[in-house]
C-alpha positions, 0 to 999 in steps of 0.5 A: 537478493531475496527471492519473490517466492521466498518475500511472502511470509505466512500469517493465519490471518493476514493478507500478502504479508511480505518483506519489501527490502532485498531488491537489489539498488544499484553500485553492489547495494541491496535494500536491508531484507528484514526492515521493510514490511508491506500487508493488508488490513490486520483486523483480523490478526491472530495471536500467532500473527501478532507474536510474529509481527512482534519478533520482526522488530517493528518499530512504525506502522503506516497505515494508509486506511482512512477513518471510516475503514479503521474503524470498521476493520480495527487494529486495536491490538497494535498499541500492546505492541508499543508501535508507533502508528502514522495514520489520518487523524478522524476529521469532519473536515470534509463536509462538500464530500458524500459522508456516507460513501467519503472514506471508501476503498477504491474498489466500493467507489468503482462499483457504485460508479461504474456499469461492472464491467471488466473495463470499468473497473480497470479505467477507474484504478487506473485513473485512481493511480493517476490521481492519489499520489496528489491527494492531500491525504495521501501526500501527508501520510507519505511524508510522514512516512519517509521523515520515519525512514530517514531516522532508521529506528527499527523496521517499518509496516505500511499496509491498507485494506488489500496492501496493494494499491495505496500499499503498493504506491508508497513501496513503489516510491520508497523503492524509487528512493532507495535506488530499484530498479524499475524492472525489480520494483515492478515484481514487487508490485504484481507480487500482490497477484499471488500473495493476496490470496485471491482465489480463497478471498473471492467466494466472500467478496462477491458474496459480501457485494451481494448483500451490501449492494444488491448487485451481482458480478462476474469473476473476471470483473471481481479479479480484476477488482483485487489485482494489479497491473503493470498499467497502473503504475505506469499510470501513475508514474506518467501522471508525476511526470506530467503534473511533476516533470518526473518522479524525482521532482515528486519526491523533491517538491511535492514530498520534500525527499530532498539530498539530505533526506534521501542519504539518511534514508539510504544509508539506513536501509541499504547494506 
């Protein structure tokens, strides 16, 4: 089993860039280390970054920003890769929903709407967890990500803005697939705590909040807004229980993860 510490591997300019495979998975089996990848944004990906990424044998990227965040933070560098890319087509589908505030990351939506205290914002990710494995969006993207896992071509990448929340849910699943313990696929989880560099990313955040928002926040609140815990995904996984009767259901009936799938996705990736 690969080791927490030794999961992270270092970018110049990529945030908790790290290898989710290597957990154990039950019967002497172990998640394939070198298959599975899981980062922030890589917008801002060097060249030494982009020759790392290309030696890791990627063959897919998910990624799980919506329109609005792709195009502020762009990863046009991927197609010289020849990546395959599964991601939200742009779409003015959604005209009842705010235009301007529609596409935003978790933590923007949590400020705009809460009075910036500790416990606001932890109850708005937390309910966050509870309501995005049901959103269309997201149940979209997940399924197109596990049809890839069940064909094992190649290595995957899935990332977000932080690659810790939607990032963080899908590995959770897939984890949840390959057969993880819980206990393991919860470390891989908080791994973003100190893998997303977040004593050196909060200076700028708070900065960047003040100009765009006008609004001042403590360092306590702001680290809450760029890590995770424990209770959100136990969050989640009480809302598939309740709303799904269980996480296998989820997978079953609402991502279409049936035996046949699941088998493929195993035999490709646990060694």
């Amino acid at each position: 089993m690969i080791l927490p510490n030794e999961r992270v591997l270092k970018m110049e300019a990529i945030n908790n860039f790290r290898d989710y495979g290597g957990w154990r998975a039950g019967d002497g089996a172990m998640v394939a280390p070198g298959r599975l990848f899981r980062c922030a944004h890589l917008h801002r990906a060097t060249a030494a970054d982009i020759d790392r990424i290309a030696a890791l044998g990627i063959s897919t990227v998910t990624d799980l920003r919506q329109p609005q965040e792709q195009q502020a933070q762009p990863s046009a560098w991927i197609s010289k890769l020849q990546l395959a890319v599964i991601e939200e087509p742009t779409s003015n589908e959604d005209a009842d929903v705010d235009a301007a505030h529609a596409d935003e990351p978790p933590h923007i939506r949590a400020l705009r709407a809460s009075d910036f205290s500790i416990a606001a914002m932890r109850d708005f990710m937390a309910g966050h967890y509870a309501q995005m494995p049901y959103e269309p969006r997201h149940i979209a993207l997940f399924r197109r990500y596990f049809d890839a896992l069940a064909k094992g071509e190649g290595a995957m990448l899935i990332h977000c803005a932080a690659g810790k929340d939607r990032t963080g849910i899908l590995a959770w699943l897939t984890h949840r697939v390959l057969g993880v313990h819980p206990d393991d696929a919860m470390a891989d989880y908080l791994l973003s705590n100190s893998a997303g560099n977040i004593a050196e990313r909060l200076p700028h955040m708070r900065l960047r909040m003040e100009e765009i928002y006008g609004l001042a926040i403590s360092d306590e609140a702001m680290i809450t807004l760029l890590s995770v815990e424990p209770g959100y995904i136990q969050r989640c996984e009480a809302a598939l229980a309740s709303r799904s009767g269980s996480v296998e259901r989820y997978l079953i009936d609402v991502l279409g993860i049936d035996s046949t799938a699941r088998h493929r996705i195993c035999e490709a990736f646990l060694i």
